[in-house]
C-alpha positions as a printed NumPy array, in Angstrom:
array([[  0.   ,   0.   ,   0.   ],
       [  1.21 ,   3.303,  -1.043],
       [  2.613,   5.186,   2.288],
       [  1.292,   8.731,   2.   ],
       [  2.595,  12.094,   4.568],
       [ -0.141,  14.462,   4.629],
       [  1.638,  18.344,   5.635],
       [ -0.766,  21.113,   6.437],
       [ -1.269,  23.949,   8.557],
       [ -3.844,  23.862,  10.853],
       [ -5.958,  27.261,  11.831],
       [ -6.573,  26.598,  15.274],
       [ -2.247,  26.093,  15.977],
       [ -2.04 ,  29.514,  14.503],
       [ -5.107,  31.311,  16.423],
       [ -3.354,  29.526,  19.606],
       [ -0.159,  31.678,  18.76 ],
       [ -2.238,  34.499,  18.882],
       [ -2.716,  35.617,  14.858],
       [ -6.234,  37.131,  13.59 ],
       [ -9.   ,  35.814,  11.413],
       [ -7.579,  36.975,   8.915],
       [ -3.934,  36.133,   9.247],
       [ -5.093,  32.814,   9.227],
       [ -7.783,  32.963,   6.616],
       [ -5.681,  30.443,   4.447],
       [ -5.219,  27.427,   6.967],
       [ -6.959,  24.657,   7.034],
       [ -9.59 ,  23.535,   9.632],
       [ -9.463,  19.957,  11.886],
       [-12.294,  19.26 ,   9.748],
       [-10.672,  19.792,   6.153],
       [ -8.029,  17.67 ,   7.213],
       [ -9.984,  14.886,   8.744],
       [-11.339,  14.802,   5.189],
       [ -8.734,  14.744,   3.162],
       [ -7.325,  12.001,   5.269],
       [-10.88 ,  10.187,   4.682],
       [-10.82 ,  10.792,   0.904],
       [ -6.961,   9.614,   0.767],
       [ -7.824,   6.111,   3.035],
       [-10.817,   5.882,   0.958],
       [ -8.805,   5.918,  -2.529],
       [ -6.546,   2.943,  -0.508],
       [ -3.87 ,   4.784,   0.835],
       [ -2.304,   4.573,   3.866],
       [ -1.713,   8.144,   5.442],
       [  0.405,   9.222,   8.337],
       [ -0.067,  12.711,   9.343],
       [  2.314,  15.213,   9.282],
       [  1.826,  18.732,  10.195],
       [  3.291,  22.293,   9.401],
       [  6.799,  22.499,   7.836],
       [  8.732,  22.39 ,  11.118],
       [  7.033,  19.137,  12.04 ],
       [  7.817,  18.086,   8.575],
       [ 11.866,  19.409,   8.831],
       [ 11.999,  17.184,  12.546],
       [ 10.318,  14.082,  10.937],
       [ 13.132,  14.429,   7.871],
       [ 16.004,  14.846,   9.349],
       [ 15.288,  12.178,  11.893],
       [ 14.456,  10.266,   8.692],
       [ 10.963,   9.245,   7.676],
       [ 10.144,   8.976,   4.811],
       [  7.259,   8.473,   3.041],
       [  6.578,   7.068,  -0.891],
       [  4.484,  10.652,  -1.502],
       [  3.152,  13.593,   0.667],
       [  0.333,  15.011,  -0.432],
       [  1.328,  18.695,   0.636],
       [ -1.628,  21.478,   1.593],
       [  0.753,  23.819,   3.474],
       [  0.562,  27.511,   2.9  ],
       [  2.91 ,  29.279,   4.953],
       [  3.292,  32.039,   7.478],
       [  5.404,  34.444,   5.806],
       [  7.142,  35.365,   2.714],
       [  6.   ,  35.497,  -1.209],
       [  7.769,  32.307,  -1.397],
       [  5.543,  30.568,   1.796],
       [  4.215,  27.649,  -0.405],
       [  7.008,  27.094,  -2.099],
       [  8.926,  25.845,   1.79 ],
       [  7.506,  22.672,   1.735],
       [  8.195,  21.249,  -1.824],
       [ 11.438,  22.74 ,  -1.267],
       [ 12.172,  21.02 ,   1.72 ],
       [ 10.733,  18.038,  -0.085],
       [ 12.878,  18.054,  -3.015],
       [ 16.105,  18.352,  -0.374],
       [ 15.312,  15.336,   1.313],
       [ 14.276,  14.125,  -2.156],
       [ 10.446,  12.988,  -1.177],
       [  7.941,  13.082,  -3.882],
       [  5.02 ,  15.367,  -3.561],
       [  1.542,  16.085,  -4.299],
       [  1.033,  19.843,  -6.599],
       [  3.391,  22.015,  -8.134],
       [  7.362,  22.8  ,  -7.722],
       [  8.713,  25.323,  -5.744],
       [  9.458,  27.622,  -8.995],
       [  5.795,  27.677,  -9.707],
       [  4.209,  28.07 ,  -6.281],
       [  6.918,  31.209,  -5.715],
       [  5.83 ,  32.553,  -8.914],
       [  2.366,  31.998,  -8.908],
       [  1.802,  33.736,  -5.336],
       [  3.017,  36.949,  -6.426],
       [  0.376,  37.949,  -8.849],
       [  2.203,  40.628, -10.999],
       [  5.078,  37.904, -12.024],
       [  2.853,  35.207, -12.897],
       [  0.846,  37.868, -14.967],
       [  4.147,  38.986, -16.791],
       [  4.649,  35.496, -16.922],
       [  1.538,  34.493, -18.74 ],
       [  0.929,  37.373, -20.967],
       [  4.471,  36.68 , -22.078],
       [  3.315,  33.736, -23.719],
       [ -0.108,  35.064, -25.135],
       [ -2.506,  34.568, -22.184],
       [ -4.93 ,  37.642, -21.835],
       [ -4.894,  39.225, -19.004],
       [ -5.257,  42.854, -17.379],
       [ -2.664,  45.751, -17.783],
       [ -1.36 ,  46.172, -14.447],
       [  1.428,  47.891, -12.539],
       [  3.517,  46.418,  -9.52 ],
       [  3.454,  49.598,  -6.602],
       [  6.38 ,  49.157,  -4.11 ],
       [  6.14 ,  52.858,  -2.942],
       [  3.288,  55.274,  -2.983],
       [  6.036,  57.409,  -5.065],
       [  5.38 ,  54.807,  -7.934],
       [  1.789,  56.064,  -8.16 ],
       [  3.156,  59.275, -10.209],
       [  4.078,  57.551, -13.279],
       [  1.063,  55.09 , -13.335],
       [ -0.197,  55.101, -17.003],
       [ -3.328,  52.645, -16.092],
       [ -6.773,  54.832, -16.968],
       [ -9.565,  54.557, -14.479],
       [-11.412,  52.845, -12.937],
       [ -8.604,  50.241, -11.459],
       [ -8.61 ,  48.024,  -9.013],
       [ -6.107,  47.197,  -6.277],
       [ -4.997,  44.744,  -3.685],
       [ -1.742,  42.936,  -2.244],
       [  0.163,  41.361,  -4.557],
       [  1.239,  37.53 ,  -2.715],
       [ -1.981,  37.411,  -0.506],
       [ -4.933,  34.628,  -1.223],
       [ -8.795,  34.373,   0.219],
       [ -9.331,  37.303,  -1.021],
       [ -7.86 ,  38.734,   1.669],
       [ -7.085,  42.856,   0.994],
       [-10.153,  42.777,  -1.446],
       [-12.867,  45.383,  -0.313],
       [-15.2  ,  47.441,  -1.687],
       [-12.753,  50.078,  -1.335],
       [ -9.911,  47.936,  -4.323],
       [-12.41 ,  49.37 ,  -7.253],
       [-10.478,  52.801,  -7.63 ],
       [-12.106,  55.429,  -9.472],
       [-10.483,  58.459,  -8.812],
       [ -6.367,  59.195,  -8.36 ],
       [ -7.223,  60.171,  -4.077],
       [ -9.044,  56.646,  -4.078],
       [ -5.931,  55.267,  -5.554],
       [ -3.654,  56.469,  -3.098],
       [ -5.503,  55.946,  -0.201],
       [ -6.239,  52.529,  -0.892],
       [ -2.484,  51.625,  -2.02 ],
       [ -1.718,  53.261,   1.092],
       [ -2.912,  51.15 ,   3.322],
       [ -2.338,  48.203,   1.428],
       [  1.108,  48.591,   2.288],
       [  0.828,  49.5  ,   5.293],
       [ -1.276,  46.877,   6.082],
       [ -0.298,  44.295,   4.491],
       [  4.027,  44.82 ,   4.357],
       [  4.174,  44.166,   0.907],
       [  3.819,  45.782,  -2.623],
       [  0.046,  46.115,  -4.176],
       [ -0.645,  45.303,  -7.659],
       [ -3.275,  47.773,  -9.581],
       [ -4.975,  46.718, -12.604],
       [ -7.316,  47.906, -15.012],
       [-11.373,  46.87 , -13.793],
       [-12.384,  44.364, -15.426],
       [-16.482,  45.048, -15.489],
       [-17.642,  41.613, -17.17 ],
       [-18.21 ,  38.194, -15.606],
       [-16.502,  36.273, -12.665],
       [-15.331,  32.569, -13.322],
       [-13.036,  30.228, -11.562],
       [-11.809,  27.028, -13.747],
       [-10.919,  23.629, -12.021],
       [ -7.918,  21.964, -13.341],
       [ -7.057,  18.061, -12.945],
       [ -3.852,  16.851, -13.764],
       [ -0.363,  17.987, -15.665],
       [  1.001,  19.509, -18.816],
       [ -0.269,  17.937, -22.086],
       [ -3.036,  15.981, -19.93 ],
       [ -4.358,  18.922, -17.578],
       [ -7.738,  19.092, -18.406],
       [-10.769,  21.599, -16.844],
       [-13.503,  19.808, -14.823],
       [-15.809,  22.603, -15.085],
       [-16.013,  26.404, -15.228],
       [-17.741,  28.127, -12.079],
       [-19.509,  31.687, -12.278],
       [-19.494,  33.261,  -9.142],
       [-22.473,  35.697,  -8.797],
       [-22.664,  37.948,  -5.723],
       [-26.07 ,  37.999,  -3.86 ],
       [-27.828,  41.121,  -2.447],
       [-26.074,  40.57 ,   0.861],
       [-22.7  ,  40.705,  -0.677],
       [-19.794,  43.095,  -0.409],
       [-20.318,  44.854,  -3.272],
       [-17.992,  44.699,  -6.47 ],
       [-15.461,  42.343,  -5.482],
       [-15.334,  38.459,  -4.532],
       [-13.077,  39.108,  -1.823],
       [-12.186,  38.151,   2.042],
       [-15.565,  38.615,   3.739],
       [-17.787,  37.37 ,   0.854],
       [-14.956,  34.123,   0.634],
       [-15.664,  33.705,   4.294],
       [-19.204,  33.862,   4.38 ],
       [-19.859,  31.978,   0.945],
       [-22.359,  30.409,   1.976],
       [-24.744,  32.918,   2.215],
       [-23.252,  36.148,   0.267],
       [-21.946,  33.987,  -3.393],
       [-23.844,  32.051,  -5.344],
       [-21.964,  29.492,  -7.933],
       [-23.402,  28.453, -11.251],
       [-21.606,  25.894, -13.382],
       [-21.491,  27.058, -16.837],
       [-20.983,  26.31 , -19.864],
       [-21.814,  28.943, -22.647],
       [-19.517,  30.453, -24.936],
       [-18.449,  33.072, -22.741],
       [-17.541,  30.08 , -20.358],
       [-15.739,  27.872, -22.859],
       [-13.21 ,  30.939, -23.56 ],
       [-12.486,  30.999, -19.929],
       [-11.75 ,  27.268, -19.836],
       [ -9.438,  27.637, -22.837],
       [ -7.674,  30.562, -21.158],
       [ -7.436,  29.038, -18.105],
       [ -5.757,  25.735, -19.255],
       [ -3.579,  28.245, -21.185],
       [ -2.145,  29.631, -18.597],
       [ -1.869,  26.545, -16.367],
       [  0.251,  24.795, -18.501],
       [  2.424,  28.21 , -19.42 ],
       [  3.094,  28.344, -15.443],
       [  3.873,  24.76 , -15.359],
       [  1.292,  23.685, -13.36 ],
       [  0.792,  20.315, -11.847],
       [ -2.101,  17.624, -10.017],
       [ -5.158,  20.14 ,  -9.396],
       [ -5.876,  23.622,  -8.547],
       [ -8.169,  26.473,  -9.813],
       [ -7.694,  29.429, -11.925],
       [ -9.632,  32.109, -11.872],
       [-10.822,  35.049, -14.336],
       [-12.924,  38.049, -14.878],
       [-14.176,  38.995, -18.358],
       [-13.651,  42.723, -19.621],
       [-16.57 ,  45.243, -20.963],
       [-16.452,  43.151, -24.232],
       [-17.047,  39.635, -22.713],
       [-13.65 ,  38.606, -23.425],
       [-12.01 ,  36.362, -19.858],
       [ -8.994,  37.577, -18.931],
       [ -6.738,  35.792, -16.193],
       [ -6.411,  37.014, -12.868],
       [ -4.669,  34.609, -11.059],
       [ -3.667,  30.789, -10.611],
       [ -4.639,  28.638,  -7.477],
       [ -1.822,  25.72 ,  -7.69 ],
       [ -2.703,  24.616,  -3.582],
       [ -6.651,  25.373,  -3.598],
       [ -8.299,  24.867,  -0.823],
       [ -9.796,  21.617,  -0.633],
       [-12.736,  21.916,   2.372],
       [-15.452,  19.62 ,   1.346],
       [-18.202,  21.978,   1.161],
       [-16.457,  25.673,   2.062],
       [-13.258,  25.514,  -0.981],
       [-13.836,  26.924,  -4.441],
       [-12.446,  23.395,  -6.082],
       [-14.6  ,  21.08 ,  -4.13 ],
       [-17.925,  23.17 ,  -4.505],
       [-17.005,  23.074,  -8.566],
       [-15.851,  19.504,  -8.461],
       [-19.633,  18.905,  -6.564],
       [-21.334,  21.179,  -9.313],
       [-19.668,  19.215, -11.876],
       [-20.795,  15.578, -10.912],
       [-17.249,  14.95 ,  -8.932],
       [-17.665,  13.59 ,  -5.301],
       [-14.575,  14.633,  -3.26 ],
       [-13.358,  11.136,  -2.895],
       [-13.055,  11.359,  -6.99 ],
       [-11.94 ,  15.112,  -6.701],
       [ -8.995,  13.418,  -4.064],
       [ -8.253,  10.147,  -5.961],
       [ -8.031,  12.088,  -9.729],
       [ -5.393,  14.477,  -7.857],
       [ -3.464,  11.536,  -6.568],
       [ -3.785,   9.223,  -9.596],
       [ -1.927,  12.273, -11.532],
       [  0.944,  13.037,  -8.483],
       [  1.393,   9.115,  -9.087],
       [  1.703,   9.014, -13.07 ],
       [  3.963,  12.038, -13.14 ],
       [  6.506,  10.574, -10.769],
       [  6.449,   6.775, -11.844],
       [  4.533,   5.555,  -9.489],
       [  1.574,   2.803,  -9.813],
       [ -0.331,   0.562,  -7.488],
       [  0.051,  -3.221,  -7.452],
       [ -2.137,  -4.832,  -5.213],
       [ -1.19 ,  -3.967,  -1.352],
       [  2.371,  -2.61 ,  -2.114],
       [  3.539,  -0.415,  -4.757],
       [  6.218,  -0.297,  -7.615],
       [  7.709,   2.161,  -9.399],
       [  7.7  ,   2.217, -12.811],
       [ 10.923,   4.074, -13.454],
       [ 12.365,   0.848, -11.958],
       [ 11.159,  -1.621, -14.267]])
């Protein structure tokens, strides 16, 4: 039987420390994990929990080992947070579940991994990277814009107040994005149209979309943006409608475009927002989405789509295992690299 490590941060270890709501916003609950470890039993896995990176640098170096760990950490600090554990991983030379250090660097900090896609033809937003409030001076974006940090996810930083349409807006808001967040803030032009968020299974040449998701704010919403508080509170402020119209179809093909430009890998989400001529553009790429059964983005898509989680799971694994030579026979496993 294939011996899986399971590495995540848990939300209540953080709270204990004493760090907000919000700080925490992208950590997983007892209950996420419980499932995942369900879903990966279920798929006939054996799983040994792990923890947060430090638990995962002690259990190294006093060497365990495991055949794959199936990696949901995000990170307390840094752009590079999710990138610590694969790195570890590759030093100690452990397979892993999701994408290489390279791509989860460059995929948290949004302006790169735009520059990076629209270098290779996927549309997306003009934009400008704002270090200093001094950079505002020379900003050659046309209202109205919209702001927020540039390596945060769940929304968090995304408030009524990020849809910018005058040049005091602007600076206030980048203000305190700084401030608040200690980082740079990425501005972009609005895009007015439609919000979508693509699931992606799998790798390269075989990554394929398992649906495309419309998010549609309800009257109870923040307004304008799917951000931190309407993330939080999904339940009752977003409504998601799988779609499939041609408006949708573009999105799919320019999310797969820009998975595989990033290099990609397993599962994940990308998401988009269409401009004032219906035409998706990418925002950003998800390569560790959250997976909460009923709460995550991917999940509620995979649902919405005719995927049960324990498929959602097992499709993610099944690709983890192809791209690294490694197949099931009966109780134990082999690789194939081997034979």
């Amino acid at each position: 039987m294939i011996r899986v490590g399971l590495a995540y941060d848990l939300r209540d270890y953080y709270r204990g420390l004493g760090y907000g709501e919000e700080a925490t916003a992208e950590f997983d609950s007892p209950e996420t994990i419980a499932a995942l470890a369900g879903a990966l039993e279920r798929n006939g896995y054996r799983i040994e929990r792990i923890g947060m990176v430090r638990e995962l640098a002690e259990r190294l170096v006093a060497g365990t080992r495991w055949d794959i760990v199936f990696n949901v950490c995000e990170g307390l600090s840094g752009v590079a947070r999710e990138a610590q554990v694969p790195a570890l991983l590759e030093a100690y030379g452990v397979p892993y579940v999701f994408s290489d250090p390279l791509v989860m660097a460059l995929t948290l900090h949004k302006a790169m991994a735009k520059h990076a896609v629209r270098d290779q033809g996927v549309p997306t937003a003009s934009f400008a990277l704002v270090e200093r409030l001094e950079d505002l001076d020379g900003l050659a974006l046309g209202f109205p814009l919209f702001a927020k940090p540039v390596a945060e996810g769940t929304g968090k930083g995304v408030t009524p107040a990020s849809r910018i349409g005058t040049r005091a807006e602007l600076r206030k808001t980048v203000r305190n994005l700084i401030q608040r967040f200690r980082q740079p803030a990425i501005v972009e032009a609005y895009l007015p149209g439609r919000e979508f968020t693509v699931g992606v299974l799998g790798t390269g040449k075989s990554a394929a979309a398992i649906g495309v998701l419309e998010v549609l704010l309800s009257g109870s919403a923040e307004p304008g943006a799917y951000g931190y508080v309407n993330k939080e509170q999904c339940e009752t402020r977003v409504e998601y409608r799988l779609v499939a119209d041609a408006e949708a179809k573009e999105a799919e093909r320019v999310a797969l475009a820009a998975w595989r430009a990033l290099g990609c890998r397993d599962g994940g989400r990308v998401d988009l927002r269409s401009d004032a001529e219906g035409r998706p553009q990418f925002l950003e790429v998800n390569p560790l989405a959250g997976l909460h059964p009923t709460h995550s983005d991917l999940p509620i898509l995979a649902a919405a789509a005719g995927l049960s989680y324990d498929e959602l799971i097992g499709r993610i694994m099944k690709s983890a295992l192809a791209r690294i030579g490694l197949v099931r026979s009966g109780p134990t496993r082999r690789s194939v690299a081997a034979e």
